[in-house]
N, C-alpha and C positions, 0 to 999 in steps of 0.2 A: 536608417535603423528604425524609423518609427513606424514605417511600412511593415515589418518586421515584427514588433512589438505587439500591433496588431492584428497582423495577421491570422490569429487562433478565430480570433471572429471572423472573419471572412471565408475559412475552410466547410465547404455544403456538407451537413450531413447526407452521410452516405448508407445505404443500407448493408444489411451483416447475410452473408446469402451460404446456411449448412450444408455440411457435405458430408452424407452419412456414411459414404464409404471408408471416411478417415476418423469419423466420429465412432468412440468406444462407448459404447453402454447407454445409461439411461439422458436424454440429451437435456434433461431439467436436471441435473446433479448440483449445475454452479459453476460448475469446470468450464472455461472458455479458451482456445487456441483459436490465434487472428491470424491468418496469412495475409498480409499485407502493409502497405506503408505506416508505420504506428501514428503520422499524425492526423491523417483519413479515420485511423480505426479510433483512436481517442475521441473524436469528433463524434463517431461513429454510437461509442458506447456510453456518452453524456448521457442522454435521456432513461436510459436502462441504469448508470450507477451511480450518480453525483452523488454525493456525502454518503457512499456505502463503503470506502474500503477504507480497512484498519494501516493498512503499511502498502506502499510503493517502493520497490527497488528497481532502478536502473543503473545497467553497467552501460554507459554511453561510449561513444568514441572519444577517445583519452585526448586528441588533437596534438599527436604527437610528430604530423606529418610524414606517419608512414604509411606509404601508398598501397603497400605490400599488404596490408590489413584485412581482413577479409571485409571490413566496416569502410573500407577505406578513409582513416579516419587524418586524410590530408585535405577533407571534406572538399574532394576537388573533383568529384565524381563526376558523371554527365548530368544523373539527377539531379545532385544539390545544386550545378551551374546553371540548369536551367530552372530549377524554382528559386535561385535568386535574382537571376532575369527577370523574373515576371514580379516578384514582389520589391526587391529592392531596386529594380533597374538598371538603367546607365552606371550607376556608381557602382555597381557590384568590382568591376575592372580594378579599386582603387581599395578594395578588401582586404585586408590582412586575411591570414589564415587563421586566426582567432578571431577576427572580426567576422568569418565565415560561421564558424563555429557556434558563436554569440548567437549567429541568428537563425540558426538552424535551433540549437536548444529552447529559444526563448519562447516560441507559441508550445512546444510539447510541455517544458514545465508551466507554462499559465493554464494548461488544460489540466494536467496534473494534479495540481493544486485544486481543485473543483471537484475531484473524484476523495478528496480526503475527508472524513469523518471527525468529528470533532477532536475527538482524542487518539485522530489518526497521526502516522507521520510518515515523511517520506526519507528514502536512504539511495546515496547514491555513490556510487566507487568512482575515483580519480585519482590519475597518477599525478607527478610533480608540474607536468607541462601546462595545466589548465586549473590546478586547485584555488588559485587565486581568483582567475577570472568567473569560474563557478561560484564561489563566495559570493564576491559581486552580485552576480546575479541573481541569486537564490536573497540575498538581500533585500535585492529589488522588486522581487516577484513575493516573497513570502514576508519581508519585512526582517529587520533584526534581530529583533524579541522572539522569535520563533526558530531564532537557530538553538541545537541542543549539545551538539557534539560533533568534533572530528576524530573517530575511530583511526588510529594506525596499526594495517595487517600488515605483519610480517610475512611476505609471500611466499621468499628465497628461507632455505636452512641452510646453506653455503655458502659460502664468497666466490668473488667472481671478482676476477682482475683485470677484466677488457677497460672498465671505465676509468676517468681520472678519481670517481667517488662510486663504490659498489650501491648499485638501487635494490635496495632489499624490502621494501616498504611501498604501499599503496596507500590512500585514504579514503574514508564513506564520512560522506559528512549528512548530519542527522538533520531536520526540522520538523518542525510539528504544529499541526493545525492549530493546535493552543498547547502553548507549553506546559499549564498548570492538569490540562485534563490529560493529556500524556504522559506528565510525570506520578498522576495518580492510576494510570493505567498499566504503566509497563510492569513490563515481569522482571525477577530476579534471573540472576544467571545461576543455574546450579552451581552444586557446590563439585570439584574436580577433588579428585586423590590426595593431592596435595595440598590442599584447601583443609580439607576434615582430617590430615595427619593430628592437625593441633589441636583436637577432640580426644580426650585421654581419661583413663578412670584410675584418677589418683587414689580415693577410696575405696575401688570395688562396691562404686554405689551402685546399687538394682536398676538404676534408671536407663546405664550406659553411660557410655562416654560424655565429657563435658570438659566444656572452656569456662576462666572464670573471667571477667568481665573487668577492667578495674570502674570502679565505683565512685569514681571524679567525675566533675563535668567545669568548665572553663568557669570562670567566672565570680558572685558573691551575690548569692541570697541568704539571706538570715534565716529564713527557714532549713537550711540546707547545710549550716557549720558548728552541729551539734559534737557531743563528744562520743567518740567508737572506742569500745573497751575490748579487748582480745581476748581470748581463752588462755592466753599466758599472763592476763592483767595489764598489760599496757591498755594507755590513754591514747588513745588517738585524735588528730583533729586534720580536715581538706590542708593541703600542700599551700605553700603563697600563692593567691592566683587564681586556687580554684576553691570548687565546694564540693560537699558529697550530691552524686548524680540523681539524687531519690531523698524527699522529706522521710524523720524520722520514724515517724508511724509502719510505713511501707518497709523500709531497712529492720523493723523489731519483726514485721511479717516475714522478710525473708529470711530471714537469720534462724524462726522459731520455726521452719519448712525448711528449713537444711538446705539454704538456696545461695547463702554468704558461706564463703573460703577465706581463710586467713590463714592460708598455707601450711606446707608440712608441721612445722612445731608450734600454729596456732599464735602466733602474734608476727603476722607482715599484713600490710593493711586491705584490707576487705576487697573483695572482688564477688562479680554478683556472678552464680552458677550456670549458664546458660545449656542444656544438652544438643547432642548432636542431631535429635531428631525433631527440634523447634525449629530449627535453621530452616527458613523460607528459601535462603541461597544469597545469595553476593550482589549487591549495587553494580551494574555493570560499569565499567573503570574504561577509558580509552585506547587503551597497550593491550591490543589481541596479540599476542604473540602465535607461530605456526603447530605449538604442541598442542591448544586447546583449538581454533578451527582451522586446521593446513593449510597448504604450501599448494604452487602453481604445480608441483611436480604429480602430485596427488588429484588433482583438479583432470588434469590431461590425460590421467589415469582411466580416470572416472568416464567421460566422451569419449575415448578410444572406446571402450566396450561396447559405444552405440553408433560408431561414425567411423570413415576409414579415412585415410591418411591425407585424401584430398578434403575431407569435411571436418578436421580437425582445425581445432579454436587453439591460438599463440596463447590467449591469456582469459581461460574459464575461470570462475569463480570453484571452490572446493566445496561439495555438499555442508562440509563442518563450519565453514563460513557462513553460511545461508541457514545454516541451522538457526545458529549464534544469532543471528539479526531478527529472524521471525521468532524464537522465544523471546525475546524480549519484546519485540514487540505486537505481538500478538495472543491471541487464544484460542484453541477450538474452535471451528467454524467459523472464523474470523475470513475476511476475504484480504489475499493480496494480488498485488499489480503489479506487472514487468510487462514494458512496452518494447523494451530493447532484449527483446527475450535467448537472443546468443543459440546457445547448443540446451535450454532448455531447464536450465541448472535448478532455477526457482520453484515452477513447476512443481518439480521432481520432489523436492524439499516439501515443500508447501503441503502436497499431497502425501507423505508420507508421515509430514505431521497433522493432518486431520484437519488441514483448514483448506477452504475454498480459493481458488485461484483463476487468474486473468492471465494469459500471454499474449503476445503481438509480435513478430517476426514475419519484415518484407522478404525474406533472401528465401529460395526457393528449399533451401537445407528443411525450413519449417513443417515439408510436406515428407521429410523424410527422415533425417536425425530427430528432429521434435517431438514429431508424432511418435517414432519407430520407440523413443524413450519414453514417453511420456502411457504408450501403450505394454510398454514392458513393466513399468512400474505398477500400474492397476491390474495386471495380471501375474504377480508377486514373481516374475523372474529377475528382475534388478533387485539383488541382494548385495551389491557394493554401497559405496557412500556412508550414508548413517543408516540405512534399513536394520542393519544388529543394533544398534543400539536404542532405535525408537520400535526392534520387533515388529521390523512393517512384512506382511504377508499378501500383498495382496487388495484392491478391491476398490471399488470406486467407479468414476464413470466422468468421461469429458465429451465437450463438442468441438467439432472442426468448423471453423468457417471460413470465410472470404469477403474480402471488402467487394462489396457490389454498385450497384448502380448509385446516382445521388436520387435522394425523396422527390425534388423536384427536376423537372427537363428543361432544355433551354429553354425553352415560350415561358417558364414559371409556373408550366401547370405540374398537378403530381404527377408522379409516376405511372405507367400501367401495370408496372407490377409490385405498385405497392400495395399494403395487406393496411385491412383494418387496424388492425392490431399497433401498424408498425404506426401508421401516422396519428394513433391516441396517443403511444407515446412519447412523440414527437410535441403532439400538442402540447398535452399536460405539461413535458417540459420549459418548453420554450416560454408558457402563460406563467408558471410556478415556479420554476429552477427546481424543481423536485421531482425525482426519477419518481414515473409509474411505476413502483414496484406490484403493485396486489393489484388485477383491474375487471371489472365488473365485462368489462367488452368481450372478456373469454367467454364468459356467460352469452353471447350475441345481445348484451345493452349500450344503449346508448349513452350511457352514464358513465362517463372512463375515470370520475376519479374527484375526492373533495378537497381540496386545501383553503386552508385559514377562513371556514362557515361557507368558501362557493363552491356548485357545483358545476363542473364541466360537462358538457355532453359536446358526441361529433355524429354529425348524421354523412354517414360516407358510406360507400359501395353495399347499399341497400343495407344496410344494418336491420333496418325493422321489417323485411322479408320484401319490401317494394322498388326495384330496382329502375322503375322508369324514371325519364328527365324528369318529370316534374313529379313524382313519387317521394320515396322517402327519406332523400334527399335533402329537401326542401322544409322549410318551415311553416306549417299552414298549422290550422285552428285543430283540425284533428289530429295531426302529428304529434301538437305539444301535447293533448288529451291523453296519448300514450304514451307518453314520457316520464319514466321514474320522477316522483312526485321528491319536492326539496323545497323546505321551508328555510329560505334564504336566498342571496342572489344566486344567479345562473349566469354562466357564459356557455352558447351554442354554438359550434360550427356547422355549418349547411353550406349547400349552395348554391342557394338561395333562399330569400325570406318572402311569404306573403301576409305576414301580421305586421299593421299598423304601432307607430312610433308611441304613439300613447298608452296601445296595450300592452308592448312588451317593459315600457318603466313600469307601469300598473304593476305587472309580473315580475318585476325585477331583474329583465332578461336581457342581456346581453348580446345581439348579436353578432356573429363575424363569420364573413363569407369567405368558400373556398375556393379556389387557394389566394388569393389577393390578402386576407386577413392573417393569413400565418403566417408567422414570423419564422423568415428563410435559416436567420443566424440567431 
């Protein structure tokens, strides 16, 4: 198992290689579609997003040993047998089929968890057969204190009598980069029809409709167990136990703004007037039931319109489900992540509500149901799902790609077809832990990027226009002379150096040669 554990570190990154044939629109949108093994592509996509994304959802293999799956989530595949060959070995023969599972999950969630933002969090759907051993895990990997919630979706509207007990129920269990910056982060869940029924205009106020509030709060502060006098003359004072919700001062304010009810005939005890058009929306609660985000039946609906009956998913998520999870947790232009990206569901959601998105799907469906939806959506003909109800028309732009080659070849040298670009930001990563987002090397500098007062520079595949061996490569007296100038230290990749040990501490410079000094993992 420890082979296992560690494993996410030993995965090469690999490069991400577009396909513009499959790619829609403008290919710097944000939009990314991964055709490949998702834990290649996580690896893949570190140095481009570590602490950028707001919500990760994965629907994983439920490890319910049905082979029939299209995940084949009896994780008894050829592939998983032989990537547990090579990382767990001999014992692998002696694995449970959750012991399987375990270790198939364990290096994607630790990568996972690396792509989260501070007041990001991740969500993941499981049925009964593994919810526990997920727990576990996500314990292990995220810590206790950062678990938030276990969602239970009602999937089924019907019953069903094959079993000895009807499975009508799924779970997503929640965690969060930091519980405190998340819980200041998330959104309300709207308010549903049924919700704002109890919104009423007892007086025919101007304001609209309105709830009145009661006016307790648990407890006994002395400030707070003054006496409430009614429009009928009754004395009032807090219940045993509790006190009024609000010091006297405030309670004479609201009362003199028509903001306190003491009902039809003016003496039942106080309640504060809240309207219906203050309501932010509802604390989201655990009990999704299927009237506010559907049923499996509705889900199948939805990918039959983009997939025929051999490329049809047992168990999609419903657009109304995926809704429910990115409103809360997210916003506008917010980026999410789905690595087990299924028939494409998130995506679709994601982009329809205005935020940036990340998919990853190995199974070849990715180049055809994925895409084929994912392109119907940006071009406003997917009007099923929530499109009425978020008004989606239309518009936007993704990229296709492919997991490609790894950075380095066997010898350890680079690639030949790696690109500047690609191993700045590689380096920068790997020196930093901090994705190159913004980098000067689009410009053709050698300067890729500052963290915490250094500056990094790579001198690779002729950056400063000189492409011989010993050219601009290389580290000599007039290379540094045209080097973006940084009053602070410096780390330089080359390679090779021909300045003396004394002058580059003099200059605060750091050297590291390539590829022997970059760090593989």
């Amino acid at each position: 198992m420890r082979d296992s554990i560690d494993h996410h570190r030993e995965i090469p990154y690999r490069l991400l290689k577009c396909d513009p044939q499959l790619s829609v629109g403008d290919s710097g949108s944000g939009n990314l579609l991964v055709h490949g093994d998702n834990l290649f592509t996580l690896k893949a996509l570190l140095p481009y997003y570590a602490g950028q994304v707001k919500c990760v959802y994965i629907d994983p293999p439920y490890n319910t040993g049905n082979e029939r799956w299209v995940y084949n989530d009896a994780v008894n595949s050829p592939e998983i047998r032989s990537w547990l060959g090579r990382v767990v070995g001999s014992e692998t023969e002696d694995l449970s089929r959750h012991d399987k599972w375990l270790c198939m999950m364990y290096p994607r969630l630790e990568l996972l968890k690396q792509f989260l933002r501070d007041d990001g969090s991740i969500w993941i759907s499981m049925g009964d057969d593994s919810i526990g051993y997920l727990r576990l895990l996500l314990d292990e990997i995220f810590e206790p204190m950062r678990f938030v919630a276990t969602m239970i979706w009602q999937k089924r509207y019907s019953r069903e009598n094959r079993e000895a007990v009807g499975d009508v129920h799924e779970y997503i269990v929640v965690y969060a980069h930091n519980r405190d910056s998340f819980k200041r982060a998330r959104n309300r869940v709207p308010l549903d029809s049924k919700s704002a029924a109890v919104y009423k205009n007892l007086n025919n106020d101007p304001k609209g409709r309105w709830r009145a509030i009661p006016m307790t709060a648990q407890g006994y502060r002395t400030n707070q167990m003054y006496p409430v006098t009614t429009p009928s003359g009754r004395v009032l004072r807090p219940p045993k136990g509790r006190c009024w919700s609000t010091i006297e001062p405030e309670f004479l304010k609201l009362r003199a703004e028509g903001r306190i009810w003491f009902g039809k005939k003016g003496n039942s005890a106080p309640g504060i007037i809240r309207y219906l058009d203050e309501v932010e929306g509802l604390v989201p609660w655990t009990w999704w039931p299927h009237e506010e985000v559907g049923h499996t039946d509705e889900a199948k609906k939805e990918v039959l319109a983009f997939a025929g009956q051999d490329e049809a998913f047992d168990t999609p998520k419903p657009e109304r489900l995926m809704k429910r999870i990115i409103e809360i947790a997210t916003n506008k232009g917010d980026l999410v992540l789905d690595c087990f990206a299924g028939s494409g569901t998130t995506g679709a959601v994601a982009h329809k509500m205005g935020r940036r998105w990340i998919m990853a799907e190995e199974r070849n469906y990715c180049e055809t149901l994925i895409a084929n939806r994912m392109r119907a959506v940006i071009e406003g003909k997917d009007q099923g799902g929530i499109s009425e109800a978020v008004e989606w028309k239309g518009g936007g732009a993704y990229r296709f790609t492919r997991i490609g080659p790894t950075l380095f070849d066997a010898a350890g040298q680079v690639g030949s077809t790696v690109t500047f670009l690609e191993l700045a930001q590689h380096v920068f990563f790997t020196e930093t832990g901090e994705p190159l987002v913004t980098t000067a090397a689009r410009k053709g500098s050698p300067l890729i990027g500052l963290c915490n007062g250094t500056a990094y520079y790579l001198l690779f595949n002729g950056i400063l226009g000189d492409k011989r061996p010993d050219g601009g490569n290389v580290l000599t007296g007039s290379i540094l002379q045209q080097l973006p100038t940084h009053d602070g230290p410096r780390v330089i990749f080359g390679e090779g150096c021909r300045i003396g040990q004394t002058r580059l501490k003099r200059e605060q410079i750091v050297f590291k040669q390539i590829p022997y000094e970059i760090k593989v993992y």
